[in-house]
C-alpha positions as a Markdown table, in Angstrom:
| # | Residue | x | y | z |
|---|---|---|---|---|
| 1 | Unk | 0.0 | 0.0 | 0.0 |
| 2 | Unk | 1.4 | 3.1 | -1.1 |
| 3 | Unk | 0.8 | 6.2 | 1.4 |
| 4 | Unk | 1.4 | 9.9 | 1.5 |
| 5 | Unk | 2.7 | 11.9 | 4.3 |
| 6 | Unk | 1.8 | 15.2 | 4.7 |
| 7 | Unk | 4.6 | 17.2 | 6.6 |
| 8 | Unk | 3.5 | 20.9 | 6.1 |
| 9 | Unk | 0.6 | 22.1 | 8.3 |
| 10 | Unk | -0.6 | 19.3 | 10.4 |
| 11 | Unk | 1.4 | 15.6 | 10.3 |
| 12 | Unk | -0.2 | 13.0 | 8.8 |
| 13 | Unk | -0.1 | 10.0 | 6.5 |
| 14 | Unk | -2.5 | 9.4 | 3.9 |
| 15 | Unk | -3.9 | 6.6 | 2.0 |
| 16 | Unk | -4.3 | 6.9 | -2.1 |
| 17 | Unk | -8.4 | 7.7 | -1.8 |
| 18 | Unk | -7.1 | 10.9 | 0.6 |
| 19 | Unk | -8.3 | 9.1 | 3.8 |
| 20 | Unk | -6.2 | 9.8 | 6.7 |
| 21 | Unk | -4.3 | 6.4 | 7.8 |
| 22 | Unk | -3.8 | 6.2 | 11.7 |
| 23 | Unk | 0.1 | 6.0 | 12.4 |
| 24 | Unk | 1.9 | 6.7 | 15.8 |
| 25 | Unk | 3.0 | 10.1 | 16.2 |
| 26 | Unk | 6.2 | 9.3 | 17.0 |
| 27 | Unk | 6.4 | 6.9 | 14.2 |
| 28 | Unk | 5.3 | 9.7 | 12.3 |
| 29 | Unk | 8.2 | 12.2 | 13.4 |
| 30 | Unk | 10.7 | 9.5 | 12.5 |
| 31 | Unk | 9.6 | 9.4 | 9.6 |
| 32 | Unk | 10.6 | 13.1 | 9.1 |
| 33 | Unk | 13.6 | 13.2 | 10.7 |
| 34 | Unk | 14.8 | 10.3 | 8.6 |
| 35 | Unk | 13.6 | 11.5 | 5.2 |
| 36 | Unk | 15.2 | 14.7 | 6.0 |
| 37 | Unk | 18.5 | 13.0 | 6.8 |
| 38 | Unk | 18.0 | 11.6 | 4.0 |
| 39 | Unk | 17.4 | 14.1 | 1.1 |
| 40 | Unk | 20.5 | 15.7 | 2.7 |
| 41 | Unk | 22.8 | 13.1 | 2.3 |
| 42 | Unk | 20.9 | 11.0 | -0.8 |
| 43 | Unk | 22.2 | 8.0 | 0.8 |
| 44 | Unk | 19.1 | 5.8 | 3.3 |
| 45 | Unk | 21.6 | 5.1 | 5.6 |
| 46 | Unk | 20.8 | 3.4 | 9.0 |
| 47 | Unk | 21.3 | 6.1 | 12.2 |
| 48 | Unk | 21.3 | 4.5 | 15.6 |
| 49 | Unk | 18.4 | 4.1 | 18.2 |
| 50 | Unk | 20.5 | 6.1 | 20.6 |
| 51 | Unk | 20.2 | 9.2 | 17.5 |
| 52 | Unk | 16.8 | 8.5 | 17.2 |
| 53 | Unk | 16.1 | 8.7 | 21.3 |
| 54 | Unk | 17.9 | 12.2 | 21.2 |
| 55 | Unk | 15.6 | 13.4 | 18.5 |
| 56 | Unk | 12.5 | 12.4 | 20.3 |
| 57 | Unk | 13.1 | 12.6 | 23.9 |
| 58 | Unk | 16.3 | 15.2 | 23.6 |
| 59 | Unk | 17.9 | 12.1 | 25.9 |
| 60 | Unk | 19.5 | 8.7 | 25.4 |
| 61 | Unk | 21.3 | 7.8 | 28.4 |
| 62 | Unk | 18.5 | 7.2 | 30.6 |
| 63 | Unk | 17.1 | 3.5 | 30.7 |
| 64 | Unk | 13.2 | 5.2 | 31.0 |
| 65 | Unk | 13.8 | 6.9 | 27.5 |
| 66 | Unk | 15.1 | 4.0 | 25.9 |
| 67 | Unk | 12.5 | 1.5 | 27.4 |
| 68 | Unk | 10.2 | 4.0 | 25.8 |
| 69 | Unk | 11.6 | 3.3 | 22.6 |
| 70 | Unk | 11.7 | 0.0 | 22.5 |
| 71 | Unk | 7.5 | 0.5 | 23.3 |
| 72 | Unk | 7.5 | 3.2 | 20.1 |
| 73 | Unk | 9.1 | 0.7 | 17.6 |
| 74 | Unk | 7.0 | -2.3 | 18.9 |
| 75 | Unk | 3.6 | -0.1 | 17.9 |
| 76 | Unk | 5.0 | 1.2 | 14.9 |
| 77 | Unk | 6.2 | -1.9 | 14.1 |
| 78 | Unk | 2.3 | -3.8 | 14.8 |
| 79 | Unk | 1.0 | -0.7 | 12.9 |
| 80 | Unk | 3.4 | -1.4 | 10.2 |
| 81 | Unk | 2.0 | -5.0 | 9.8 |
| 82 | Unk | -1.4 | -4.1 | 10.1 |
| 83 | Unk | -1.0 | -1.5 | 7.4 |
| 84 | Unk | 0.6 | -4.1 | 5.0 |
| 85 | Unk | 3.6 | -1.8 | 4.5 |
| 86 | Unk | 6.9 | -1.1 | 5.7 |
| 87 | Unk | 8.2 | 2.4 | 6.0 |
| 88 | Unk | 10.8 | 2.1 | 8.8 |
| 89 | Unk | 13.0 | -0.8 | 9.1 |
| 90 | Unk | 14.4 | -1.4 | 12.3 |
| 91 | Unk | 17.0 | -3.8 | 13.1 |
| 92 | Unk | 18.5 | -4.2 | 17.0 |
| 93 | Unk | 20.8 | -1.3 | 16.7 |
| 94 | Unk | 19.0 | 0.7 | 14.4 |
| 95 | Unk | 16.6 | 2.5 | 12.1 |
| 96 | Unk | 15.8 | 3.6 | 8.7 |
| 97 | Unk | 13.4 | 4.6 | 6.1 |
| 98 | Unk | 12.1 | 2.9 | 3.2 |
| 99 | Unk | 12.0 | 6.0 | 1.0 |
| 100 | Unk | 9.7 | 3.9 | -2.2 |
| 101 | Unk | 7.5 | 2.8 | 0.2 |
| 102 | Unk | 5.6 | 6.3 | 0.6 |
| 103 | Unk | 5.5 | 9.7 | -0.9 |
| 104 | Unk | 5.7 | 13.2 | 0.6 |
| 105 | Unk | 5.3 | 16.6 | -0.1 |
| 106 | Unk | 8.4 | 17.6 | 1.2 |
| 107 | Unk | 10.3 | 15.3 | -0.7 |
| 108 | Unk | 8.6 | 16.3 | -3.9 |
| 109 | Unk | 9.7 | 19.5 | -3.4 |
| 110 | Unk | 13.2 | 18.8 | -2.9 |
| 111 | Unk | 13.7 | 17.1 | -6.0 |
| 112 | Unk | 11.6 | 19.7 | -8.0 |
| 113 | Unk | 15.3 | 20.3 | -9.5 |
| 114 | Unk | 13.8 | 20.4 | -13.8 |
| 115 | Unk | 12.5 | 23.7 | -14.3 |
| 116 | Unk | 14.7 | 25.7 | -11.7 |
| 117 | Unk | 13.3 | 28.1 | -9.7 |
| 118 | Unk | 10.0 | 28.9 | -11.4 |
| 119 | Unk | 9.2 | 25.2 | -11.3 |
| 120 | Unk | 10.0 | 25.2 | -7.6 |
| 121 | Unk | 7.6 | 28.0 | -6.8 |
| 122 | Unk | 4.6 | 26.1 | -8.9 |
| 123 | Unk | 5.7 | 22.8 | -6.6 |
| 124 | Unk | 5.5 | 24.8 | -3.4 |
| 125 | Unk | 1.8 | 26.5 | -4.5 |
| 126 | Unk | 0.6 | 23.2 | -5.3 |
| 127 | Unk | 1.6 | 21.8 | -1.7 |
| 128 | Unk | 0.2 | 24.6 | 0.0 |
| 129 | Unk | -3.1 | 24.6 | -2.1 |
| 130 | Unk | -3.6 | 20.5 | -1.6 |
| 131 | Unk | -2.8 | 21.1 | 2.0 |
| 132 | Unk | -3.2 | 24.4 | 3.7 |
| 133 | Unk | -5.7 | 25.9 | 1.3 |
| 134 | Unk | -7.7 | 22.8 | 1.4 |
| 135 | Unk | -8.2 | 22.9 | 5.7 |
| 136 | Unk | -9.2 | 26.7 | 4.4 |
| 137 | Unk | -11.7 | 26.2 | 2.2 |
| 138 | Unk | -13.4 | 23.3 | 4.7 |
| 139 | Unk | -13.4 | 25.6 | 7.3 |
| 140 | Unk | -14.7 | 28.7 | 5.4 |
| 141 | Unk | -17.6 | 26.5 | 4.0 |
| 142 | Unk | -20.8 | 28.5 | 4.9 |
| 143 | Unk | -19.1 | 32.1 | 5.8 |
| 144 | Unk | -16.4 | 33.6 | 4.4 |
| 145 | Unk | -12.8 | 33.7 | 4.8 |
């Protein structure tokens, strides 16, 4: 099952019909650290557990944090089964994201490299008019913005 995550305005992950697909949060916020990591470097390298308790707890030294963790990854793991897909693969060390397993707006952006700049700017308007327009409109339905 192909998804969509939607990283400007609200975080979420969406399925192909535009439903919203339940998804831990923190799964959710790994999955944005690691696809930024990743469209920095181009490479889907595998960061540690430790990196990944840092980024989500600003801690990984304390036994609490990373007992939390290991709770995280076993939900995000049972979601992951139950959704049919994988987008993070975790091993017993570390973690990292299955990049063709979803798409997201923020990665669409960054490779919006044909067209230059002008084709940039058309990406970006068409992100913030599927996303944050879109919550606009709902909410001005009946009155006016």
């Amino acid at each position: 099952m192909k998804l969509r995550l939607g990283s400007f305005g609200e975080l979420r992950l969406i399925d192909l019909a535009g439903q919203p697909v339940a998804f831990p949060e923190k799964g959710l916020l790994t999955i944005c650290y690691l696809l930024d990591r990743y469209l920095q470097e181009r490479a889907g390298s595998e960061y540690p557990r430790s990196a990944l308790a840092r980024f989500l707890w600003d801690s990984h030294d304390n036994p609490d944090i990373m007992a939390n963790l290991r709770k995280s990854i076993s939900r995000i793991q049972a979601r992951q089964i139950e959704l049919g897909t994988e987008l993070l693969v975790f091993t017993a060390t570390g973690v990292r994201i299955k990049p063709d397993a979803f798409v997201c707006d923020l990665s669409e952006l960054a490779n919006a490299d044909i067209g230059g700049f002008l084709e940039k700017l058309r990406r970006l308007v068409g992100v913030l008019r599927q996303d944050f327009l879109a919550v606009l409109a709902d909410q001005s339905v009946g009155g006016r913005l």
